[in-house]
N, C-alpha and C positions, 0 to 999 in steps of 0.2 A: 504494500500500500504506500502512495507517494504520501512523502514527510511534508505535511499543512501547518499543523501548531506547534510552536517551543517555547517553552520557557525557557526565562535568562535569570541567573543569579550572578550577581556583581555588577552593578553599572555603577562603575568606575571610570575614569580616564582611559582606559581600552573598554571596557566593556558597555559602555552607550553608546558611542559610536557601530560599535559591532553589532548592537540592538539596533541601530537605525536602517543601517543596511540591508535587512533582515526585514524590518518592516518594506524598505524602499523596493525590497525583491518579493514582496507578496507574501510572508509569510504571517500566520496568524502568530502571534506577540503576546506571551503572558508573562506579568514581571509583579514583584512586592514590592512596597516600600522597608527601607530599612532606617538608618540616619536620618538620613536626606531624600524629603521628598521632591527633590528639582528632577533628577533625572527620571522619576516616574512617571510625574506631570507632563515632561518632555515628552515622552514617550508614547504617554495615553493620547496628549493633543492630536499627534502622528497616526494613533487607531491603534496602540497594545491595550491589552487588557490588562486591569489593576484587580490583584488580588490581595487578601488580608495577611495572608503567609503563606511562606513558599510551598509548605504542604499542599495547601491548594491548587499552587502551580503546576505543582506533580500530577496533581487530581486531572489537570487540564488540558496536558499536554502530550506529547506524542513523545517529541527530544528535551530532554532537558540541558542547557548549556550551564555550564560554571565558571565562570573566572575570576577566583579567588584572592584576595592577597600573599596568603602563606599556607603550611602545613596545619598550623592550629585549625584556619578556617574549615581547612578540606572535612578535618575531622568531628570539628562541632556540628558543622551544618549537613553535610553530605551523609554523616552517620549518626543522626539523629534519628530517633522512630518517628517523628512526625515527616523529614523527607522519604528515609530510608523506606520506612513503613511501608509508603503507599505506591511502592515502585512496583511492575508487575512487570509480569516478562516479556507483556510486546512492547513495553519502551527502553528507550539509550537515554543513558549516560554522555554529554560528552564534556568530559573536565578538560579546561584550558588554563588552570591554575601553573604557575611560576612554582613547582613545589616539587618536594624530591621524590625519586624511584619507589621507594618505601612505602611511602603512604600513598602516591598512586597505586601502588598494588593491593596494600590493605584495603584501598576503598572497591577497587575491581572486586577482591573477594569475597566484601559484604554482598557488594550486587550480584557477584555471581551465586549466591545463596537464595537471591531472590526469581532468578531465574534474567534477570532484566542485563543486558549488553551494555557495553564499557568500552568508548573510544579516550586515549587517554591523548589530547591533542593541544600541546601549549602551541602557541602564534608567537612571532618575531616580524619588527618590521615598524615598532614604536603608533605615538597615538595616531601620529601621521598616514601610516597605514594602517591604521584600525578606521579612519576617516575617509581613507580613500576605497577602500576594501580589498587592499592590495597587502593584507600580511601572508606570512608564510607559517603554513601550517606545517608541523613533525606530528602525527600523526603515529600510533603506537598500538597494535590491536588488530584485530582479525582486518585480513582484506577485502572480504565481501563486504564486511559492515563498512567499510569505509566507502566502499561505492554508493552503499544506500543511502550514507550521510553526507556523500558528495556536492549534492543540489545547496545543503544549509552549508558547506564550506563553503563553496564558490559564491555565497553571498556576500562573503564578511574577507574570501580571502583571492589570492589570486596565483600560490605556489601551495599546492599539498605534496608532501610526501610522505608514503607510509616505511616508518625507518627500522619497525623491526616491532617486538613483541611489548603489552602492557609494560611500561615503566622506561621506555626506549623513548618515548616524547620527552619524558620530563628528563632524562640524560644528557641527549641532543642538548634542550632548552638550556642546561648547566654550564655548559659545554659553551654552545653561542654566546652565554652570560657574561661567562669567564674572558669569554676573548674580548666581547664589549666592553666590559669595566677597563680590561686592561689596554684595548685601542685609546679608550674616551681621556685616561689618566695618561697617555703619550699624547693623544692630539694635543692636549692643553698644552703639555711643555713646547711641542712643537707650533703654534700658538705663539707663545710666550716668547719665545725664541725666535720668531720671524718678525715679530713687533719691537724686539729689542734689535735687530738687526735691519728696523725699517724697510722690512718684505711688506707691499700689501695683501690682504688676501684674496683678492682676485686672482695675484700671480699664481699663489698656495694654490688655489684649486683647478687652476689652468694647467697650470708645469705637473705640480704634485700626481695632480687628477690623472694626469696621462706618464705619470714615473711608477718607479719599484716601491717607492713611499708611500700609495695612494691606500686609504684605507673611507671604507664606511662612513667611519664614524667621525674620522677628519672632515670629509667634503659636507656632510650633513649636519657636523654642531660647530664647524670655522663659525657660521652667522653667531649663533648662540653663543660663544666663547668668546667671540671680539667687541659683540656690541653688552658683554657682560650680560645678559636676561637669560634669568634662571629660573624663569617662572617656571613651574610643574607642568610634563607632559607625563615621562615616567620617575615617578620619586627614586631621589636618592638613595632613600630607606630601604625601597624594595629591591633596588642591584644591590645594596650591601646584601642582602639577604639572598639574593640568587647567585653571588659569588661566594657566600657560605655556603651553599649545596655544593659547589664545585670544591671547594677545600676540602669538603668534608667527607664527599665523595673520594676524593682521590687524596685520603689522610696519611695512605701508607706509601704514594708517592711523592711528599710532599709540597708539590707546586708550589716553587720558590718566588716565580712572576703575578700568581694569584693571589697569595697569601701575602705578599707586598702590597699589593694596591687593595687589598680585603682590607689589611691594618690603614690606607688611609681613609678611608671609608671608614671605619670604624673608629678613627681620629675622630670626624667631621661629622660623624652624624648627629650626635645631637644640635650642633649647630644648620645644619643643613638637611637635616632629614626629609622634609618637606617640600623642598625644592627639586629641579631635574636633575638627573645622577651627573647634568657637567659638572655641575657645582664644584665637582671635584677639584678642577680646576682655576676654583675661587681667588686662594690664598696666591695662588701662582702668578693667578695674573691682578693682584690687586695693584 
């Protein structure tokens, strides 16, 4: 049966934009309020459904989406008998939480007790591509089921890949993190060092752009870094926290270039927690 209604848990800075998309591709929209009633209001204005809690949500839908902050959430909410409870086994699962191997599977093994399907699929690609609907899905979990949940990916993204078995998305996800915190904490010095040297950055992403230097996360936060705004797209807080999966992940090999830019990060974050993860690059270039 074609996938019509989903509920969305998390509208966040990635995850309402992901919701809109989703509305803007026709599909039926069931979302709670939680905090913050703005991005619900947002969303109802648009044509989702507003429900009292997300039990209901379940009650309602066919897919259910998550994109959590952390592992705490995965486990309060997703394994709660009010969500948990009401899942049956012709609905999915698809978590898109930033969260580790571990508790994506513990969550997989609650649902698979219920009989109900588990695509474990974290997105890359910032709010920017969660806006445009061009993130990149990893993808973790059987391959048929991903075909059937293909239609709701291509809403929200525009690269899926399915990279290997339950707990293989949020690996990947570590993985990508790891190397982003540690691009975003080089582009600043790189940054830093082209303004001390009176480079401007037009040149940076012209020369750079087409050198052996060129990376992501230089061409796409140079703006953000020079004209110093740090406003919040993706917190700070949450790469400290998805560069924590990657150390802790790979504890007994100790990644000496991750664990370096973890500790700044975890310098700054109470001062910066809130802001987007260049921050990092704050002090550097004050």
């Amino acid at each position: 049966m074609p996938i019509k209604s989903v509920g969305f848990i998390g509208l966040g800075a990635m995850g309402l934009p992901m919701a809109k998309n989703l509305l803007k591709e026709g599909f039926e929209l069931h979302v709670a309020a939680h905090r913050n009633r703005g991005p619900v209001e947002e969303l109802t204005k648009a044509g989702a459904v507003e429900h009292a809690t997300v039990g209901e949500i379940v009650s309602n839908c066919q897919v259910l989406i998550s994109i959590l902050p952390a592992d705490t959430e995965m486990e309060t909410v997703l394994l709660a008998e009010g969500v948990l409870g009401r899942f049956t086994s012709e609905q999915i699962l698809i978590e898109m939480t930033s969260g580790s191997p571990a508790m994506m599977k513990k969550v997989n093994a609650a649902y698979a007790e219920k009989g109900a399907r588990v695509l474990d699929a974290p997105v890359s690609g910032g709010t920017i591509g969660a806006e445009n609907g061009t993130l990149t899905v990893m993808a973790g979990g059987d391959a048929e089921l991903l075909e059937e949940c293909r239609p709701v990916l291509d809403a929200m993204a525009e690269n899926i890949y399915l990279v290997g078995a339950i707990g293989a998305g949020k690996a990947i996800k570590a993985i990508n993190q790891m190397l982003a915190g540690i691009q975003m904490a080089a582009a600043a010095e790189a940054v830093a060092l082209a303004e001390k040297l009176e480079i401007d950055r037009d040149v940076i992403k012209q020369v750079i752009g087409k050198s052996s230097g060129a990376s992501w996360m230089l061409l796409n936060k140079i703006d953000t870094l020079t004209e110093r705004n740090f406003a919040p797209g993706f917190k700070f807080n949450l790469m400290k926290k998805d560069i924590q999966i990657a150390v802790n992940e790979g504890a007994e090999k100790q990644l000496p270039l991750a664990s370096y830019v973890l500790d700044l990060f975890e310098k700054n974050a109470q001062e910066y927690g809130e802001l987007d993860f260049s921050a990092i690059g704050k002090r550097l270039l004050s």
